[in-house]
C-alpha positions as CSV (number, residue, x, y, z in Angstrom):
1,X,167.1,136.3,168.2
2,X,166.5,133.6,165.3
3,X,163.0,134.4,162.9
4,X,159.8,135.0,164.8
5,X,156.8,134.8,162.8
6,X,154.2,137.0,164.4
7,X,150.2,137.0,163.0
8,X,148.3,139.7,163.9
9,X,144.4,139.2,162.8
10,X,140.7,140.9,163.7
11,X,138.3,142.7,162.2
12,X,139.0,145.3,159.0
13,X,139.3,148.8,161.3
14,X,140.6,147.2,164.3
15,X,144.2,148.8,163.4
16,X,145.7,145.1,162.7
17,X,147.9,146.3,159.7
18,X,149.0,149.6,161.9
19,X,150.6,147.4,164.5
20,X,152.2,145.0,162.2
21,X,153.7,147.6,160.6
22,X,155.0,149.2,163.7
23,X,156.5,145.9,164.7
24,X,158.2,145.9,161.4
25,X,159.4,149.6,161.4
26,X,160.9,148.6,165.5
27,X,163.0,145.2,163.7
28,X,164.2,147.8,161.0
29,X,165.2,150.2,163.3
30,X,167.0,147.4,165.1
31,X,169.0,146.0,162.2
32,X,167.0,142.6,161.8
33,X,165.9,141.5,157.8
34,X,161.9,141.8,158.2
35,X,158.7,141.2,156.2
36,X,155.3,142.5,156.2
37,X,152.6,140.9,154.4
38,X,148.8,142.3,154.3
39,X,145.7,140.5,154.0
40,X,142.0,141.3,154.1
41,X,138.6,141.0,153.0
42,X,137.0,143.3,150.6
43,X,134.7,145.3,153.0
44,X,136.5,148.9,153.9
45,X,135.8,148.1,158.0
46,X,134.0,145.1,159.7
47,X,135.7,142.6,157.6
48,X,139.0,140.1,158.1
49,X,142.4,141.6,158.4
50,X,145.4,139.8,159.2
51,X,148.9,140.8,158.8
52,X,152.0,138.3,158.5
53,X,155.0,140.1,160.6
54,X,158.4,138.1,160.5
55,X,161.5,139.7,162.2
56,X,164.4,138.0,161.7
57,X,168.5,138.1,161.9
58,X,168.5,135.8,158.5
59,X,167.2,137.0,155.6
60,X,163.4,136.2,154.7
61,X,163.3,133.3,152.3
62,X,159.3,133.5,152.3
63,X,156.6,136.7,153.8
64,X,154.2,133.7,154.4
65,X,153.4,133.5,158.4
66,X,151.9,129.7,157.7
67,X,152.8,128.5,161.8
68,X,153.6,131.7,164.1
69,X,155.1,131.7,167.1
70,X,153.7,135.0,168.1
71,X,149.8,135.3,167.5
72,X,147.7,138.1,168.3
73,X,144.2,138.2,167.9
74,X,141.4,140.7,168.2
75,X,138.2,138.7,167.3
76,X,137.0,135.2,167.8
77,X,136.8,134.0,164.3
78,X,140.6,135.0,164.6
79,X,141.1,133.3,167.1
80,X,139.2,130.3,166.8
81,X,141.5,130.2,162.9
82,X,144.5,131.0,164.2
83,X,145.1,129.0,166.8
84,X,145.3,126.0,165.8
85,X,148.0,127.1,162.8
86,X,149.9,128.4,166.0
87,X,153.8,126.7,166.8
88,X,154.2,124.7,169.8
89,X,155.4,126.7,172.3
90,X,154.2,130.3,171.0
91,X,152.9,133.2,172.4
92,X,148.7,133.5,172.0
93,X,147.3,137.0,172.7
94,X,143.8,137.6,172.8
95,X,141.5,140.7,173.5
96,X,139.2,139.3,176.2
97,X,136.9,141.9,175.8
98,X,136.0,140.6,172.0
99,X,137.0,136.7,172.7
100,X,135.1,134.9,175.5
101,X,136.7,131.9,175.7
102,X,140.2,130.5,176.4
103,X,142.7,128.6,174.2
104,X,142.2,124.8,173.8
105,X,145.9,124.2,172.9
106,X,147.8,123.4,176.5
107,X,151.5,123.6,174.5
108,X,151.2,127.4,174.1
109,X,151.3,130.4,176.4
110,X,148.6,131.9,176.0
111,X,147.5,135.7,177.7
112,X,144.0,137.2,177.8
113,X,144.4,140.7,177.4
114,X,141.0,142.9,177.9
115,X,142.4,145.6,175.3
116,X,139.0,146.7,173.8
117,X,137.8,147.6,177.3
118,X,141.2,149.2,178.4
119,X,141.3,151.8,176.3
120,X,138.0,152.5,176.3
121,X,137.9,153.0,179.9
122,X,141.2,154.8,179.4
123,X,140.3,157.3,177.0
124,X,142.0,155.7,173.8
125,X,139.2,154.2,171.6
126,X,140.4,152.8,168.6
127,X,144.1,151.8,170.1
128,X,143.3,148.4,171.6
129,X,145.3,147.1,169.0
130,X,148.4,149.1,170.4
131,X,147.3,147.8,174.0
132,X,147.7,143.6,173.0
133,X,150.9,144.8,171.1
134,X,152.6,146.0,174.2
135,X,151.9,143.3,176.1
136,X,152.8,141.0,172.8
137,X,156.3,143.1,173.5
138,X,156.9,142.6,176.9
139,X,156.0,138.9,177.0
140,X,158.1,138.3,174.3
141,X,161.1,140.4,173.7
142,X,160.0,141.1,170.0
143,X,161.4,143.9,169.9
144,X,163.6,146.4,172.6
145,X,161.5,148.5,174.9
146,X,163.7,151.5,173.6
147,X,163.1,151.3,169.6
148,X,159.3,152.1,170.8
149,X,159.3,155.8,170.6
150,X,161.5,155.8,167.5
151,X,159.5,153.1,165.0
152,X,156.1,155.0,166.3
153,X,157.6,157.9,164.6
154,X,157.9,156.0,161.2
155,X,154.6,154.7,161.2
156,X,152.6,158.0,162.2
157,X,152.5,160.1,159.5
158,X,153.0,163.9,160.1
159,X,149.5,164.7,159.5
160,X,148.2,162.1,162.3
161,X,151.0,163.2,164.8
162,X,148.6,164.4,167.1
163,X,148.0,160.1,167.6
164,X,151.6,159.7,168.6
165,X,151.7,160.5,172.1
166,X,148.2,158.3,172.5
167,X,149.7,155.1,170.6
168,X,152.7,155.8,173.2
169,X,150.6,155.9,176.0
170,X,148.4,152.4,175.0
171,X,151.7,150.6,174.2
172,X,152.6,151.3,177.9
173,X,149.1,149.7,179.2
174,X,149.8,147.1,177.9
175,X,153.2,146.6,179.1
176,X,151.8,147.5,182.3
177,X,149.2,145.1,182.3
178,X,149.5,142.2,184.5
């Protein structure tokens, strides 16, 4: 696998940072040189969060996700920013519960993913986030199927490990989904 610069963005709360960092923790696990870079507003929830993800089997010259070739997007603003920033050719994820309309770019593949609603309905407020990621994982290949269960346990810290077994369980909706 060459570099993929992944940007993951939505609302302050929305757990954007989490699953960056999970992706990150998965291309460690895996051997690849990564980078994680953090951005948001200053609002403690309801404001912008993105997070620049790059997995790579060269080192990182820059953390700066300028044109990704993975986007995943929980809000509209996010959307309607990112989009157009996006790499011909890359991978547009979008929570359709949250984003009501569809991708005006015809040279990416884009996939409309109701996470918000999904977990909801399944019991797992809060974890849409994980929801787009899996799908984001089986579209894509970012990452092995395998190093799941083993970068979720970096990321959760002991005192939260009662969320393990849910973020497990979202991550498989979302592979799931069709």
């Amino acid at each position: 696998m060459s570099a993929k610069n992944i940007l993951l963005a939505g609302f302050g709360g929305q757990g954007i940072l989490f699953a960056g960092k999970f992706l990150v923790y998965a291309g460690m696990l895996e051997g690849r040189e990564v980078s994680w870079l953090p951005s948001y507003g200053p609002e403690m929830r309801g404001g912008t969060a993105n997070c620049g993800v790059i997995l790579s089997d060269e080192p990182v010259g820059s953390p700066i996700v300028t044109s990704p070739d993975v986007l995943i997007a929980l809000n509209l603003p996010s959307f309607d920013t990112f989009e157009k920033a996006c790499a011909p050719g890359a991978f547009v994820f979008a929570d359709s519960t949250l984003i009501q309309r569809e991708a005006a770019r015809t040279d990416i593949a884009a996939f409309y993913i109701p996470a918000t609603r999904m977990a909801e309905e399944a019991g797992l407020k809060g974890l849409a986030n994980m929801i787009i990621t899996g799908k984001a994982i089986k579209e894509t290949g970012l990452i092995a199927r395998d190093t799941v269960r083993a970068a979720m346990g970096k990321v959760i810290s002991e005192k939260k490990m009662k969320l393990f077994d849910l973020n497990l369980r979202a991550i498989e909706l979302g592979f799931g989904f069709e």
